[in-house]
N, C-alpha and C positions, 0 to 999 in steps of 0.2 A: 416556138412560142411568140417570139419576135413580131412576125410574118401575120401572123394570126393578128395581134392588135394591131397592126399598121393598118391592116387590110379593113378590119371593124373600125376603126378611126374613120379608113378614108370612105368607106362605104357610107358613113353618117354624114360625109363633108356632100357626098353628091345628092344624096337619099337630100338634104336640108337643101341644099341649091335646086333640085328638080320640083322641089315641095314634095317629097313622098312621105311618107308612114319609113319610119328604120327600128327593128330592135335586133338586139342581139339576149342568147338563152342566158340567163345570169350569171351559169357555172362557164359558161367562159368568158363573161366580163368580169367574174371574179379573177380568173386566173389572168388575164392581162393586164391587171391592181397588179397581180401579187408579182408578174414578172417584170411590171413597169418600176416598182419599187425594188424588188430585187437587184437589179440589173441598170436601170437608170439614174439611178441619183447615188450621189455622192455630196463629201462636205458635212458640213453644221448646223441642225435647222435652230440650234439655241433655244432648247428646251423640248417637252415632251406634246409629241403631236399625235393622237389617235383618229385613225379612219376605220369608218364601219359600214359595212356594206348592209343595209336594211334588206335587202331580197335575198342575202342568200345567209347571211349573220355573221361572214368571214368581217376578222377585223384584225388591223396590223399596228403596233405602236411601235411610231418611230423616235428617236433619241439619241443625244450626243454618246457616241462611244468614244473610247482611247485613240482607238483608228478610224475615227469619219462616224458618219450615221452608222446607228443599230436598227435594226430592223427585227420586232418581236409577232409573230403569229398572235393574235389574241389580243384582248383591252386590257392597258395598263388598268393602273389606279384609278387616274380621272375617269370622266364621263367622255365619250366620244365627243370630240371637237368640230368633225367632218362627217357626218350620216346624210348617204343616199342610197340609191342603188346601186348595182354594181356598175351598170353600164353608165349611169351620171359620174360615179368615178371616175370612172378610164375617161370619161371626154372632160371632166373639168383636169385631170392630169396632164390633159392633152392639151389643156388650155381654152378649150371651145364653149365653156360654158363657166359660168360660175354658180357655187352653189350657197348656202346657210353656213353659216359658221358662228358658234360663240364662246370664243376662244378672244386671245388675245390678238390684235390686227398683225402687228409686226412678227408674230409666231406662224401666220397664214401668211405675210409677204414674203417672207427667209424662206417659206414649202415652195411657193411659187417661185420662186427666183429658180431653188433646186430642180423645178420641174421643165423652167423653160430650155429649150434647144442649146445647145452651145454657137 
């Protein structure tokens, strides 16, 4: 699953440098969300953060648990904080774009910190 988003990332890095047209089908920009959060981030994001994918309706809320971030399938309570596509997802995760947000600044800088590379 890994492989697969690295690969849609960098294909979008060359597709934007060449000026070409890039997309990816959404059911697997959905699943590169769900393994980039699964699997990549760790730590505290200080409070509760929901992302929602408008294209395909997949949404994850993430949250301080006992041991590091929770990661819940579906929309908390709040209203979605982060909604775009699937694929604007995975490349604002990736850090290549940024999108809407109206939420609190410092609740979207602590995501980002999470999300940058080590």
């Amino acid at each position: 699953r890994h492989q697969v988003q690295e690969a849609v990332v960098h294909h979008w890095d060359v597709s934007r440098s060449a000026g070409r047209a890039w997309s990816v089908p959404p059911d697997v920009a959905a699943d590169c969300v769900d393994e980039f959060l699964e699997v990549s981030l760790s730590g505290q994001i200080g409070g509760e953060f929901v992302i929602h994918s408008a294209d395909t309706g997949d949404a994850w809320t993430l949250s301080d648990g006992r041991k590091g971030l929770e990661i819940k399938h579906g929309m908390g309570a709040p209203p979605p904080k982060l909604r775009a596509s699937s694929a604007g997802l995975l490349l604002f995760l990736y850090q290549r774009i940024d999108l809407g947000y109206d939420g609190p600044p410092e609740l979207l800088d602590r995501f980002r910190e999470l999300c940058a590379p080590a």
